[in-house]
C-alpha positions as CSV (number, residue, x, y, z in Angstrom):
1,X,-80.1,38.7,-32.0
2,X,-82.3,39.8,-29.3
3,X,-84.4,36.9,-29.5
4,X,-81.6,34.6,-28.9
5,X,-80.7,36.1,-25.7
6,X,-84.2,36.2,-24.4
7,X,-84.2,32.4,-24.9
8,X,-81.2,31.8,-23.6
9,X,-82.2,34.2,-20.7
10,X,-85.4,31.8,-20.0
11,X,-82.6,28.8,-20.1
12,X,-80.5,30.5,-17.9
13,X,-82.9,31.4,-15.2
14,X,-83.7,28.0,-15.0
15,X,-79.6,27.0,-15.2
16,X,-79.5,29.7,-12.2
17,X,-81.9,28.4,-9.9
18,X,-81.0,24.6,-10.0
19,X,-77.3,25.5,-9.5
20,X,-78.7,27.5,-6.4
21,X,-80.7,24.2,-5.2
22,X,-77.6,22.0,-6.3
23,X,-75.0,24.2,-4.1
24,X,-77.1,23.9,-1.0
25,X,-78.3,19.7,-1.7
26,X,-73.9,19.6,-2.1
27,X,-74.0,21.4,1.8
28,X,-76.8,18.9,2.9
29,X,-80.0,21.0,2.1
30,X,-82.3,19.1,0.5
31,X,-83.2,15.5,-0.5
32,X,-81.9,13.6,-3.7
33,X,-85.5,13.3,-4.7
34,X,-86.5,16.8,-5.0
35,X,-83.0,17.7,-6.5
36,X,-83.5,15.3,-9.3
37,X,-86.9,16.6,-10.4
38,X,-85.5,20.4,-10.7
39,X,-82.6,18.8,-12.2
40,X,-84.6,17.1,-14.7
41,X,-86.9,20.2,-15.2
42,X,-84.0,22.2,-16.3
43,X,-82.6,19.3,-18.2
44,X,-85.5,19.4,-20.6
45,X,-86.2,23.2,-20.8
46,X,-82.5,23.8,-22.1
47,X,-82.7,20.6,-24.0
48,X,-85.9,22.0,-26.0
49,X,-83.9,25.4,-26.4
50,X,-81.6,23.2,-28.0
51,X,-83.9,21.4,-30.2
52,X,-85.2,24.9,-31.2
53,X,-81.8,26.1,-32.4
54,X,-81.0,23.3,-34.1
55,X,-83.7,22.5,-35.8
56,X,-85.8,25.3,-35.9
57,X,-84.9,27.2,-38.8
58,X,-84.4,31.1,-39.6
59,X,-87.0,31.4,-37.1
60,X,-85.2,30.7,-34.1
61,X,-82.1,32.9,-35.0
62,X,-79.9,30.4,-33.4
63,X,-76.8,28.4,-34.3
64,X,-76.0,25.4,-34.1
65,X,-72.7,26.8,-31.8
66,X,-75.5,28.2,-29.6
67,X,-77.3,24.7,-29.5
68,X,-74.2,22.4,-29.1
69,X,-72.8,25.0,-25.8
70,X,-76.5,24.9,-24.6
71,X,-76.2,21.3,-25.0
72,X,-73.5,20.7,-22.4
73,X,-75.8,22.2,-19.7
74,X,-78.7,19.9,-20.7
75,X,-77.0,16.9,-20.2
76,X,-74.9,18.1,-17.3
77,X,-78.6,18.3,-15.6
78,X,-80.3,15.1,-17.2
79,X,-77.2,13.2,-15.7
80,X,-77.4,14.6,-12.4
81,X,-80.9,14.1,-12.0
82,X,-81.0,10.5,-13.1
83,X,-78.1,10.2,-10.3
84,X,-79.7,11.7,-7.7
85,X,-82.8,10.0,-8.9
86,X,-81.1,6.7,-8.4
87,X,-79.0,7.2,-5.2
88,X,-75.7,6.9,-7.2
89,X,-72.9,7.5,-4.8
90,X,-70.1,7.1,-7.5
91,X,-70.0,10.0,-9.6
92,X,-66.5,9.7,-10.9
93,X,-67.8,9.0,-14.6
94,X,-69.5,12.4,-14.1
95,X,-66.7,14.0,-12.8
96,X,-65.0,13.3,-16.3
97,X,-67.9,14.8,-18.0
98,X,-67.1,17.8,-16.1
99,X,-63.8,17.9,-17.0
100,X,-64.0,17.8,-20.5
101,X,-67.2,20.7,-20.4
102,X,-64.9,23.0,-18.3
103,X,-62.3,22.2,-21.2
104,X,-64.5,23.2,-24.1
105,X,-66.1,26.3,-21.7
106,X,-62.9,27.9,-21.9
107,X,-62.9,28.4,-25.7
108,X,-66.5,28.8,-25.8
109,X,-65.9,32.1,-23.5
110,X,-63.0,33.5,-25.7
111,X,-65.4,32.9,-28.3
112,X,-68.0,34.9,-27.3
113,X,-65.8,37.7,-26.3
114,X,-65.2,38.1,-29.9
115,X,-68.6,39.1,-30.6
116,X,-68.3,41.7,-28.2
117,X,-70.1,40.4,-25.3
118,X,-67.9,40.3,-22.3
119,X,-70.5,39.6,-19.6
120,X,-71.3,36.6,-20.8
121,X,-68.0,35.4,-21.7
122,X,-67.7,36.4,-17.7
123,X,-70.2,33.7,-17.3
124,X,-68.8,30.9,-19.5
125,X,-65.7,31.4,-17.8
126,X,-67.1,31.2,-14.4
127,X,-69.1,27.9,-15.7
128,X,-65.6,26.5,-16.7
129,X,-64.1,27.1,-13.2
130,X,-67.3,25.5,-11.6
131,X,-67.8,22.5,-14.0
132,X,-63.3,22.3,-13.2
133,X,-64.3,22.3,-9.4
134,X,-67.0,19.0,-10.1
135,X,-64.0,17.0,-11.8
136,X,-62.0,17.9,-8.5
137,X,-64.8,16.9,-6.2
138,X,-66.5,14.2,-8.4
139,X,-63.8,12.6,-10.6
140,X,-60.6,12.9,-8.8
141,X,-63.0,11.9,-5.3
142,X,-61.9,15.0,-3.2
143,X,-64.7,14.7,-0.8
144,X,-62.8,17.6,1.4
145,X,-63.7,19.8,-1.1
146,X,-67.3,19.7,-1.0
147,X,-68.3,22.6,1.2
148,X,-66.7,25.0,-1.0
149,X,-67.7,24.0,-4.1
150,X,-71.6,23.5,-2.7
151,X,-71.1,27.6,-1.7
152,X,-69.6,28.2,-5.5
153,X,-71.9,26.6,-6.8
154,X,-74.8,28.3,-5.0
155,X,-72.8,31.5,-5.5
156,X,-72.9,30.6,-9.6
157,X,-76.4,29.6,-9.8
158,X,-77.2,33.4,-8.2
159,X,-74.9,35.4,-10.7
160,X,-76.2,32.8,-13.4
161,X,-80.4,33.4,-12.7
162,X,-79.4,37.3,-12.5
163,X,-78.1,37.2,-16.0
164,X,-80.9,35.0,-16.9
165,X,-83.4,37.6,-15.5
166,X,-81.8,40.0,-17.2
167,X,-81.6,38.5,-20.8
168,X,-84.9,37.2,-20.6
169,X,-86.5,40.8,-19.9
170,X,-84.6,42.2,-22.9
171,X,-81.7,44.1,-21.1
172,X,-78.9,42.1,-22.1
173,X,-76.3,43.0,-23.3
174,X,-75.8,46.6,-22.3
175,X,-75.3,49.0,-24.7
């Protein structure tokens, strides 16, 4: 079990820091450019944790649960780097995308609580309320909304890199 949470961990860290980078491009820090290439970075790093779970036998200790949840943050990140990439300015499609992840991060967090871990089921609730606030922002176009969700989001991407950190350097869970 511990090796799954050091690869999640290395995921995670990465998840951590480009939420970080997102929050502040979201208060105007940063170009679309560089946002996309971190984007896509972290796009592919959890998408090849994904491929590993999947597919990669009894020797990657993961399940295919573990795959599919770490498959919603992969393609959260490959779409918003192709937008940025691209300069697209309507994200509503996006937005939706968001709204059905925060609807299956909810489960996923009551989930994980059943196998005893409450910090991260801390975390996939957190996720949920954050992926909620992008369908505000992005897919019902509530543009008033975007200074707090870029500070959230910043906020997340801290707590989320911490937890990273700390999975990664084998000290996750406690106990």
């Amino acid at each position: 079990m511990l090796m799954v949470y050091s690869v999640l961990g290395m995921g995670l860290l990465f998840v951590g820091g480009v939420l970080f980078v997102n929050g502040l491009w979201l208060l105007g820090y940063g170009s679309d450019d560089d946002v996309a290439v971190f984007n896509f970075l972290t796009g592919l790093i959890t998408f090849l944790i994904v491929l590993y779970w999947a597919f990669g036998g009894d020797a990657s200790l993961g399940t295919p649960f573990n795959a599919a949840g770490t498959m919603l943050f992969s393609f959260t990140y490959l779409w918003i780097g192709a937008n940025a990439y691209r300069g697209i300015e309507d994200q509503r499609s996006f937005g939706w995308y968001c709204f059905f992840v925060a609807l299956t991060a909810i489960p996923t967090g009551y989930l994980v609580l059943l196998t005893g871990d409450v910090g991260l089921t801390g975390l996939w609730w957190v996720w949920a309320v954050l992926w909620a606030a992008f369908f505000v922002l992005l897919g019902l176009e509530r543009d008033e909304f975007t200074a707090p969700v870029g500070w959230f989001t910043a906020a997340t991407g801290v707590l989320t890199a911490v937890a990273g950190y700390l999975m990664a350097a084998g000290y996750w869970p406690w106990g």
